[in-house]
Chimera marker file (.cmm) of the C-alpha trace (Angstrom):
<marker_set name="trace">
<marker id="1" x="3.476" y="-17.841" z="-14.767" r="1" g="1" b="0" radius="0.5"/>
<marker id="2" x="5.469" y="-17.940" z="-11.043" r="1" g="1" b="0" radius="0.5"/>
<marker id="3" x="4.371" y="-14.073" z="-10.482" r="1" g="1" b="0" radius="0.5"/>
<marker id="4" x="5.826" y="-14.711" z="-6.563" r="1" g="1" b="0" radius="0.5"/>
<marker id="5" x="9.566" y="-15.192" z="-8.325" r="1" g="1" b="0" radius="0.5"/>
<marker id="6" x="8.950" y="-12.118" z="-10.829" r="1" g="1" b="0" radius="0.5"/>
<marker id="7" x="7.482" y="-9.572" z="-7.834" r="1" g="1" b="0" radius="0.5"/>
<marker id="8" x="10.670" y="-11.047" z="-5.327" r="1" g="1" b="0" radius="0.5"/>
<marker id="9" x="12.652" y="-9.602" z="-8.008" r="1" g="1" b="0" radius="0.5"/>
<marker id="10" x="11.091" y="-6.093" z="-8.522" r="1" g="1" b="0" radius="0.5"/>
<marker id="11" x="11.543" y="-5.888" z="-4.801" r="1" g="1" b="0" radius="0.5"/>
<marker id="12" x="14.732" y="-6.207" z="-4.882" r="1" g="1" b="0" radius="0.5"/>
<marker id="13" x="15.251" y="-4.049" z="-7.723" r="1" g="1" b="0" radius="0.5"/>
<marker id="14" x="13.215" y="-1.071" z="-6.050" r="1" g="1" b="0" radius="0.5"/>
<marker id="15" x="15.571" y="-1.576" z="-3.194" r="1" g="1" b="0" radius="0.5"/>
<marker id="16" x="13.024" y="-2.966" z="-0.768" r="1" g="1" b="0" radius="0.5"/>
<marker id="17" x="13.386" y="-5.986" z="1.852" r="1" g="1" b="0" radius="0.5"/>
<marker id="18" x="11.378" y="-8.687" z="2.639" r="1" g="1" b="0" radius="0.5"/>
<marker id="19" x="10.363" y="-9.332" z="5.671" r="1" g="1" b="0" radius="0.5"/>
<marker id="20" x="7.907" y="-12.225" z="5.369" r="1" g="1" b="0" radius="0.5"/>
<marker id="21" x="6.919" y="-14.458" z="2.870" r="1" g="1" b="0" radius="0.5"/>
<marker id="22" x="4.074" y="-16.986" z="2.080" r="1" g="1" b="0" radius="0.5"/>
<marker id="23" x="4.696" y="-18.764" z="-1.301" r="1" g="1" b="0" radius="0.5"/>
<marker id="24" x="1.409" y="-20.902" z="-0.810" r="1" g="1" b="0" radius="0.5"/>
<marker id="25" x="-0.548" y="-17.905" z="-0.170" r="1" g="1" b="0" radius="0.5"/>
<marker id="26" x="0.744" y="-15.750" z="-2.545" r="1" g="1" b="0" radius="0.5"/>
<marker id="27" x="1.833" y="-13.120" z="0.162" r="1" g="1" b="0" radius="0.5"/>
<marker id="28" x="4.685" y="-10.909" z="0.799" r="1" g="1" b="0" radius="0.5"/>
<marker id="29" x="5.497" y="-8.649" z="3.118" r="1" g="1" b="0" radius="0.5"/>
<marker id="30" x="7.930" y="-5.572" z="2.562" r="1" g="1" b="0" radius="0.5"/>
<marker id="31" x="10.131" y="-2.723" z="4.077" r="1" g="1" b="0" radius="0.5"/>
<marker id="32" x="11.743" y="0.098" z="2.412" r="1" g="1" b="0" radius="0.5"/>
<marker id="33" x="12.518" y="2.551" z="5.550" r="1" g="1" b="0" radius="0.5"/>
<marker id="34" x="13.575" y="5.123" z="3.764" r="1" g="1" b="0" radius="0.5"/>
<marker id="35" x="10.407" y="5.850" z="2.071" r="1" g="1" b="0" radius="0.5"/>
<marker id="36" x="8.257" y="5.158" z="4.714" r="1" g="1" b="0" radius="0.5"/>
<marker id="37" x="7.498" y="2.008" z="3.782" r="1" g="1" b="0" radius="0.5"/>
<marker id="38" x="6.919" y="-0.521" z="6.866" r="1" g="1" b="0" radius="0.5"/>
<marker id="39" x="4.982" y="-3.925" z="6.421" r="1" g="1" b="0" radius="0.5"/>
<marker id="40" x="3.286" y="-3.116" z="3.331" r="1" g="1" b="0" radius="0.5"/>
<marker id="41" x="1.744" y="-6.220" z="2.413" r="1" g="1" b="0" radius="0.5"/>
<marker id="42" x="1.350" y="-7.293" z="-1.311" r="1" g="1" b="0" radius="0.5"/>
<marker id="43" x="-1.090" y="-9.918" z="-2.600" r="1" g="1" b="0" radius="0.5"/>
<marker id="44" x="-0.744" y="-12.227" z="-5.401" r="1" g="1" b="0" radius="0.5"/>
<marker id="45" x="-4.082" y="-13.778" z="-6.396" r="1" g="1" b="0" radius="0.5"/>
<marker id="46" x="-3.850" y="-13.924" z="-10.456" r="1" g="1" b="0" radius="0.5"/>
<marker id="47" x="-5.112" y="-11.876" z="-11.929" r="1" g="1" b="0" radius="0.5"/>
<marker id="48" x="-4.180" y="-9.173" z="-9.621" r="1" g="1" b="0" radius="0.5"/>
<marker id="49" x="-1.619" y="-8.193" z="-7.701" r="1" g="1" b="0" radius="0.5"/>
<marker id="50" x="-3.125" y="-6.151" z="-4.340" r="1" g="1" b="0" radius="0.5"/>
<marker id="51" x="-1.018" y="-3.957" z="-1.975" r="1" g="1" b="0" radius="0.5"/>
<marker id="52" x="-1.922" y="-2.686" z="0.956" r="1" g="1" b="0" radius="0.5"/>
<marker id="53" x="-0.297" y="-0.507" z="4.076" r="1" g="1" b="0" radius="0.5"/>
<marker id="54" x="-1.755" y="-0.308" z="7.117" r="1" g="1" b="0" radius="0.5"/>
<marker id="55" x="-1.659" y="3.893" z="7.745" r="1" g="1" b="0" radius="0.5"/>
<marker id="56" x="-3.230" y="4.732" z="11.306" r="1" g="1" b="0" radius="0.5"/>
<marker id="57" x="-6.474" y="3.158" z="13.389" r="1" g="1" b="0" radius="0.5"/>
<marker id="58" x="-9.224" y="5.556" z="14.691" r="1" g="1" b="0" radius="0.5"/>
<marker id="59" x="-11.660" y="4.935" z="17.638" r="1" g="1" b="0" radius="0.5"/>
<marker id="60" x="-14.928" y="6.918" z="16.068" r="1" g="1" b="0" radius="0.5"/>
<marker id="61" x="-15.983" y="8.021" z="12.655" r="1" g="1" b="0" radius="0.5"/>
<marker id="62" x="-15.678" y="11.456" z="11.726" r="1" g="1" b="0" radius="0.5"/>
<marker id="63" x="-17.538" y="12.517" z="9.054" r="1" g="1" b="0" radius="0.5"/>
<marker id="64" x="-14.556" y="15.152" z="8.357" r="1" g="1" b="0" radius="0.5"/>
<marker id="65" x="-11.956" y="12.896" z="8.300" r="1" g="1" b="0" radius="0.5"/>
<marker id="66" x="-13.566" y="10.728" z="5.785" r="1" g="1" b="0" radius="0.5"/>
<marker id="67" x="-14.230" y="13.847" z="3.515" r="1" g="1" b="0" radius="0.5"/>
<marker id="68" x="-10.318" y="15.018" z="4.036" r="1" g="1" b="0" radius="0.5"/>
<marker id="69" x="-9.370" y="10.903" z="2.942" r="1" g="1" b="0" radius="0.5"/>
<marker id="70" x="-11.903" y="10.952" z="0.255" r="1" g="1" b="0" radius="0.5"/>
<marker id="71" x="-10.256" y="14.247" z="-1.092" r="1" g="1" b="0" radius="0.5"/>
<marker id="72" x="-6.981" y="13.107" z="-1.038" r="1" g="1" b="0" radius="0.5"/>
<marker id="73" x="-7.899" y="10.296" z="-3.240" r="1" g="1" b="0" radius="0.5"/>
<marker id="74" x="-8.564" y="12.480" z="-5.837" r="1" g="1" b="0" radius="0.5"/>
<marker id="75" x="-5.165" y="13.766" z="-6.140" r="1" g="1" b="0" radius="0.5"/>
<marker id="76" x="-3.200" y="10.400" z="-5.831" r="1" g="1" b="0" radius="0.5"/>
<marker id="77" x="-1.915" y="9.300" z="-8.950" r="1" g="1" b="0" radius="0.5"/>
<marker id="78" x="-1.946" y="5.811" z="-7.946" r="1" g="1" b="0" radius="0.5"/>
<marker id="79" x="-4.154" y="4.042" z="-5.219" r="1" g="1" b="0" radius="0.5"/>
<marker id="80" x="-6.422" y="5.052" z="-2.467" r="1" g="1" b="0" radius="0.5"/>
<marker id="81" x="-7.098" y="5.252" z="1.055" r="1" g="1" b="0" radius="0.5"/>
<marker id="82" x="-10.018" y="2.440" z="1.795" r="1" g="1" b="0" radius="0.5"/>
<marker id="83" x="-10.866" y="1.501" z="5.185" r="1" g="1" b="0" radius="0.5"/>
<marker id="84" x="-10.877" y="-2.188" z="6.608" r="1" g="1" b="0" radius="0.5"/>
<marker id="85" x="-13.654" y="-4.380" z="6.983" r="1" g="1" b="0" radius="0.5"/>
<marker id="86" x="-13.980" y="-4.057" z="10.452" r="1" g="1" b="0" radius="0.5"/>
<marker id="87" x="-14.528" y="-0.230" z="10.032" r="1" g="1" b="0" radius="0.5"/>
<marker id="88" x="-11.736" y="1.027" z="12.246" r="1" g="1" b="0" radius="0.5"/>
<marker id="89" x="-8.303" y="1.056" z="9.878" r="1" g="1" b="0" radius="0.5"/>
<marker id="90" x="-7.495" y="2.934" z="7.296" r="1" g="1" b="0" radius="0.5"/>
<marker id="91" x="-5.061" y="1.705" z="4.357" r="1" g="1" b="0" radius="0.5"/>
<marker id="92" x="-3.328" y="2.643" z="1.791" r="1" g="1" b="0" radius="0.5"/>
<marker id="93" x="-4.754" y="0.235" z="-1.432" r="1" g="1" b="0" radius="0.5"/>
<marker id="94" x="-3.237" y="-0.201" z="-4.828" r="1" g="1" b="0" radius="0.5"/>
<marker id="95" x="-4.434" y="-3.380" z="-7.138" r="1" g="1" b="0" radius="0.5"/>
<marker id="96" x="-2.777" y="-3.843" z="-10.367" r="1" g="1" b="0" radius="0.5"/>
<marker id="97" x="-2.971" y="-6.693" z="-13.137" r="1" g="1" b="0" radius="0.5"/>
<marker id="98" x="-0.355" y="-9.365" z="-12.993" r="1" g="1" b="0" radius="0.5"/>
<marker id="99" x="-0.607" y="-10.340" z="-16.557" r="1" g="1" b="0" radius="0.5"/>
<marker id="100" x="1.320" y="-7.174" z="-18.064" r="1" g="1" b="0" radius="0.5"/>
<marker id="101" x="3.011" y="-6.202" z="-14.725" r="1" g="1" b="0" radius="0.5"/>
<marker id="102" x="6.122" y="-4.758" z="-15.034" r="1" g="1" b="0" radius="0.5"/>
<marker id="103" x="8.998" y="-2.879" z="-12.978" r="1" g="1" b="0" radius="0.5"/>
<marker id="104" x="8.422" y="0.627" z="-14.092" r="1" g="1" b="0" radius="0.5"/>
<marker id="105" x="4.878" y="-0.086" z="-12.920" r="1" g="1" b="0" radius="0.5"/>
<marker id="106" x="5.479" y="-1.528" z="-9.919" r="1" g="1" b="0" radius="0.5"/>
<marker id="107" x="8.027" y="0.958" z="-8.951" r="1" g="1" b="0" radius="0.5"/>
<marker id="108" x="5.307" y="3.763" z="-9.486" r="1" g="1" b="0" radius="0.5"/>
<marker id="109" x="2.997" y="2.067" z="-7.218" r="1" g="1" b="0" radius="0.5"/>
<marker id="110" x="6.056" y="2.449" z="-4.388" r="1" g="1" b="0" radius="0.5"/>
<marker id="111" x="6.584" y="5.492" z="-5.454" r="1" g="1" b="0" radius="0.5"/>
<marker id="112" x="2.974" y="6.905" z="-5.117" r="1" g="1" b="0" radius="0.5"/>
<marker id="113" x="3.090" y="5.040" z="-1.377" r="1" g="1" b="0" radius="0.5"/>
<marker id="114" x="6.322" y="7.102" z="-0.217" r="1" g="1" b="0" radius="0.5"/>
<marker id="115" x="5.020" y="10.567" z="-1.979" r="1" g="1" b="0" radius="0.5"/>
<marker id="116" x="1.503" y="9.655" z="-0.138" r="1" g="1" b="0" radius="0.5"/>
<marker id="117" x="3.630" y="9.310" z="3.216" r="1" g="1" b="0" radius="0.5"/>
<marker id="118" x="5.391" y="12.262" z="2.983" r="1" g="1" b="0" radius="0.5"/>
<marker id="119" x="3.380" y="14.983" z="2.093" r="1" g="1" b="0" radius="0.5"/>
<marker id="120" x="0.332" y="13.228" z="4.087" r="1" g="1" b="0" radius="0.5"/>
<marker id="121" x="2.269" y="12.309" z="7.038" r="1" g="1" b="0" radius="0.5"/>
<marker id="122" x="1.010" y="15.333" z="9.199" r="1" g="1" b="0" radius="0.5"/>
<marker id="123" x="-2.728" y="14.697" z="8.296" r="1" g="1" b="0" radius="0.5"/>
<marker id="124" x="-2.465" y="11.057" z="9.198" r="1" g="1" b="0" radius="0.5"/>
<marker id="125" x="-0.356" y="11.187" z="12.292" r="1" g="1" b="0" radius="0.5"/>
<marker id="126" x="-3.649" y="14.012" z="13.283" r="1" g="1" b="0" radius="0.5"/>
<marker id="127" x="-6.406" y="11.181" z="12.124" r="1" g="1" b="0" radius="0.5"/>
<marker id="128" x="-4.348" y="9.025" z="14.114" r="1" g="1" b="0" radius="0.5"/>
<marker id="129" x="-5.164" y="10.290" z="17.417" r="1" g="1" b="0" radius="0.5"/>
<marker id="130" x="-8.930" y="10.724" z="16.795" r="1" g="1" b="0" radius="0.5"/>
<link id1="1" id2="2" r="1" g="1" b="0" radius="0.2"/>
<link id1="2" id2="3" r="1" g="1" b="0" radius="0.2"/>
<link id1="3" id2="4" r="1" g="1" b="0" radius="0.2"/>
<link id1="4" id2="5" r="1" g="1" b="0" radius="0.2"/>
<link id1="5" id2="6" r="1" g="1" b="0" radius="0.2"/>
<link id1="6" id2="7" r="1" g="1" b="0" radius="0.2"/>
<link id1="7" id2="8" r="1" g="1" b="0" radius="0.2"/>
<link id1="8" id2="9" r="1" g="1" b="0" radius="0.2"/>
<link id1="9" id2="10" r="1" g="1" b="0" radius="0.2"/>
<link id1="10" id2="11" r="1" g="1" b="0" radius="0.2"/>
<link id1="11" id2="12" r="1" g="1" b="0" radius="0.2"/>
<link id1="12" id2="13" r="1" g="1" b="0" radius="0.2"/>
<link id1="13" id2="14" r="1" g="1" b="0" radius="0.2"/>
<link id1="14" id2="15" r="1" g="1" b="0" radius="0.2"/>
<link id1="15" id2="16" r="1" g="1" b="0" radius="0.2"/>
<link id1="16" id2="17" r="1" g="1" b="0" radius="0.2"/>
<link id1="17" id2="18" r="1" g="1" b="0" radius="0.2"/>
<link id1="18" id2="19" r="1" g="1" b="0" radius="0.2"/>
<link id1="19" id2="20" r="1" g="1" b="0" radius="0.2"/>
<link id1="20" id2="21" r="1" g="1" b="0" radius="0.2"/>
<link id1="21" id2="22" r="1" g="1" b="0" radius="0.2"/>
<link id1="22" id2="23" r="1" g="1" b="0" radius="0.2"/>
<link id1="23" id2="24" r="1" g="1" b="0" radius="0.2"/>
<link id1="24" id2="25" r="1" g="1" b="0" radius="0.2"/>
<link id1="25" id2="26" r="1" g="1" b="0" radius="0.2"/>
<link id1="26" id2="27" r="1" g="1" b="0" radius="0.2"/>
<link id1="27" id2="28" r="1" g="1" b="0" radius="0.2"/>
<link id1="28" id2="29" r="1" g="1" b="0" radius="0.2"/>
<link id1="29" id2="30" r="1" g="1" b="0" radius="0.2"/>
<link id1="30" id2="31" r="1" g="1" b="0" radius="0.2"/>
<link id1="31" id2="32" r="1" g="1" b="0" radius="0.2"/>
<link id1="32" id2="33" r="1" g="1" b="0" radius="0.2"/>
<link id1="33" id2="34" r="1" g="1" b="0" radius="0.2"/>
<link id1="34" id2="35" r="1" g="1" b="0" radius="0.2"/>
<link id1="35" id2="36" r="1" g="1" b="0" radius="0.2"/>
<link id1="36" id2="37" r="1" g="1" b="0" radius="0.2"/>
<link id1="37" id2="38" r="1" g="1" b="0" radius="0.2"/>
<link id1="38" id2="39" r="1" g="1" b="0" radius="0.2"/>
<link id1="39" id2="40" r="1" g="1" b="0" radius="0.2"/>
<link id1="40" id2="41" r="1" g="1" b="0" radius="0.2"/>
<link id1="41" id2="42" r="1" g="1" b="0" radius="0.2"/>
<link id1="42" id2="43" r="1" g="1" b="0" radius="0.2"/>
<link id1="43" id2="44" r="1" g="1" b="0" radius="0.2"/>
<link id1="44" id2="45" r="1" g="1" b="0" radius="0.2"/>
<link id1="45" id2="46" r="1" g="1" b="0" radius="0.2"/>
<link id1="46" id2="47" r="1" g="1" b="0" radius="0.2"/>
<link id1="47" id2="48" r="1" g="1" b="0" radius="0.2"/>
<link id1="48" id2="49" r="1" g="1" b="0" radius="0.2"/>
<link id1="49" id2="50" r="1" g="1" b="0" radius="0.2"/>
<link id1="50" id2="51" r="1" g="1" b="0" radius="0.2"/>
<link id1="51" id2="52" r="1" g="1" b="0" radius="0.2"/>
<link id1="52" id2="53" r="1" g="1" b="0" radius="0.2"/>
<link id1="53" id2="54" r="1" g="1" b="0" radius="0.2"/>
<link id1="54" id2="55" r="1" g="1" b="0" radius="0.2"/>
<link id1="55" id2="56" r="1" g="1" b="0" radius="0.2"/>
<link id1="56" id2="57" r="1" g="1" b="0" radius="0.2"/>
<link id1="57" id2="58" r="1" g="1" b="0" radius="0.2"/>
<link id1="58" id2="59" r="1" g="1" b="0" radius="0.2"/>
<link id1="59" id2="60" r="1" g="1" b="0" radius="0.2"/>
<link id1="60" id2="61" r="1" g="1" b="0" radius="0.2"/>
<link id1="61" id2="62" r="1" g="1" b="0" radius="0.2"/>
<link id1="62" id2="63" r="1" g="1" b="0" radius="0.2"/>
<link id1="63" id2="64" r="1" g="1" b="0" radius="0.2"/>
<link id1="64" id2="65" r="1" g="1" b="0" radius="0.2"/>
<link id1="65" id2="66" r="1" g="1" b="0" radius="0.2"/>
<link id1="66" id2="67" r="1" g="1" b="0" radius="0.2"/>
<link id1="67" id2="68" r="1" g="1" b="0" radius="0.2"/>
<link id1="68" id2="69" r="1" g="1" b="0" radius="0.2"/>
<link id1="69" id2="70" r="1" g="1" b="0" radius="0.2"/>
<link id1="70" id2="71" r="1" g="1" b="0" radius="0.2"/>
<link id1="71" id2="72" r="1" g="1" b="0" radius="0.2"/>
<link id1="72" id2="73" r="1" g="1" b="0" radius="0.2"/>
<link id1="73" id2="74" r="1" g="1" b="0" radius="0.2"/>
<link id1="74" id2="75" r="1" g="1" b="0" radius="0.2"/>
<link id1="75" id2="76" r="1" g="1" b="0" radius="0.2"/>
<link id1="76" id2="77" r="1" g="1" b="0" radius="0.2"/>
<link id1="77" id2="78" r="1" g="1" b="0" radius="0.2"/>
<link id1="78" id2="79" r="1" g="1" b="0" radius="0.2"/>
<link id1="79" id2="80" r="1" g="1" b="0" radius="0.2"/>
<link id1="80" id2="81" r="1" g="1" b="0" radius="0.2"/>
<link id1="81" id2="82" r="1" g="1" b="0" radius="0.2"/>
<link id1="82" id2="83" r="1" g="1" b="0" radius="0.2"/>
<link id1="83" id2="84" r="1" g="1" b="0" radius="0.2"/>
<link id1="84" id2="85" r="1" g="1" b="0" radius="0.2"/>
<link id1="85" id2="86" r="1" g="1" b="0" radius="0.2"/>
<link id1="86" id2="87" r="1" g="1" b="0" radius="0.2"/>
<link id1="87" id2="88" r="1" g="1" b="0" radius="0.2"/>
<link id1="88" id2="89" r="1" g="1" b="0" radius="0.2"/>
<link id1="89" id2="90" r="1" g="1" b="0" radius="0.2"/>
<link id1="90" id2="91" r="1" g="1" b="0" radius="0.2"/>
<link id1="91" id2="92" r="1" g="1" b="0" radius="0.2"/>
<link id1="92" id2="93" r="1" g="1" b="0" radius="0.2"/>
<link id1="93" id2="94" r="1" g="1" b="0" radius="0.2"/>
<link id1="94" id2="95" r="1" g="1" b="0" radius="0.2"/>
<link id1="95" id2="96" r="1" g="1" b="0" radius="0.2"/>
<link id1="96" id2="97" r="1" g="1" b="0" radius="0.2"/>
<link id1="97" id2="98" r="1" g="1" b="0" radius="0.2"/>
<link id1="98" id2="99" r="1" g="1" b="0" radius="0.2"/>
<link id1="99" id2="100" r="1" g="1" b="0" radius="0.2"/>
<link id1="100" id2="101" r="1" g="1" b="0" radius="0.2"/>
<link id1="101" id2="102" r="1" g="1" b="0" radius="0.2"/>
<link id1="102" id2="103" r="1" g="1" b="0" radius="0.2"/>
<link id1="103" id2="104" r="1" g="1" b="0" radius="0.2"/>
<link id1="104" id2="105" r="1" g="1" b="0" radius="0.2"/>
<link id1="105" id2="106" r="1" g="1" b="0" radius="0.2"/>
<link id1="106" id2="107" r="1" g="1" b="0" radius="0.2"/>
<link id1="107" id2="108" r="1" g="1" b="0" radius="0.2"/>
<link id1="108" id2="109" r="1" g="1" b="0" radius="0.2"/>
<link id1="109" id2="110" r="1" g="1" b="0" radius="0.2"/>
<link id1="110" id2="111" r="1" g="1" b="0" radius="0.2"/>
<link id1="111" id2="112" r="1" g="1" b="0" radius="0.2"/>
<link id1="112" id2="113" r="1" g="1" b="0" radius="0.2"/>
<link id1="113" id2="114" r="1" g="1" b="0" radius="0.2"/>
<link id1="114" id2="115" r="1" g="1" b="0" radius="0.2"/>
<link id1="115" id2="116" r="1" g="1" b="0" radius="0.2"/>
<link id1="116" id2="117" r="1" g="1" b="0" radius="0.2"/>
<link id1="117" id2="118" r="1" g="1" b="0" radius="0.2"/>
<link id1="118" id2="119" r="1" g="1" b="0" radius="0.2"/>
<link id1="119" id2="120" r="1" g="1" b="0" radius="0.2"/>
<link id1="120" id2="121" r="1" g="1" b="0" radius="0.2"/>
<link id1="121" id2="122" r="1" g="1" b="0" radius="0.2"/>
<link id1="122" id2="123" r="1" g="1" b="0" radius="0.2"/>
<link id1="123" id2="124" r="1" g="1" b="0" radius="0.2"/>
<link id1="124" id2="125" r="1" g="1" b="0" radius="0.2"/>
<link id1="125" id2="126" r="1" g="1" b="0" radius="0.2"/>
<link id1="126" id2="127" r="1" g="1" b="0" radius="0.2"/>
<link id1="127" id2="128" r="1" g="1" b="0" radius="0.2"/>
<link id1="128" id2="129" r="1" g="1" b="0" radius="0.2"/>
<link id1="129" id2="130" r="1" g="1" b="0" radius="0.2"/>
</marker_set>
């Protein structure tokens, strides 16, 4: 199946733009300002689909902070915060199967993103400038 073609079109439909785009690699990258929504990059490598947004960097660990992000994850509907491999990003992640992926589904992983962003915005703009 050409899951690149079928996600260009749910962006679209959710009203997003794309801003980059690597058919070989399976990689998008997408903007929907009025959620919030800047660079979030989505993955295609069958049989998942993997988004990630980049959310703030931090300069030390903080034992807190981690407990606050790990919290939060518990009341997200859909995704999680996860940290890079480097240790010094946090993300927002969302992985979903590409085999029964539809637009109602995708939307609500958007959807969770924006909600995320804007009742979280004050928290992460604080972790931000730890």
């Amino acid at each position: 199946m050409d899951y690149i073609h079928t996600i260009e079109k749910f962006v679209a439909a959710a009203g997003c733009t794309i801003v980059y785009k690597n058919e070989q690699e399976g990689i998008l990258k997408i903007d929907n300002q009025p959620d919030g929504i800047h660079h979030l990059i989505i993955g295609i490598a069958p049989p998942i689909l993997i988004m990630e947004q980049f959310l703030f960097s931090f300069r030390s660990d903080s034992a807190d902070m981690f407990k606050q992000l790990l919290q939060k994850n518990r009341d997200m509907i859909h995704g999680a915060f996860v940290i890079n491999e480097e240790g010094n990003k946090v993300l927002f992640r969302y992985t979903m199967q590409l085999e029964n992926i539809n637009l109602n589904e995708f939307e609500g992983a958007l959807n969770s993103l924006g909600l995320l962003l804007s009742e979280y915005y004050q928290q992460i703009i604080d972790f931000s400038k730890k």
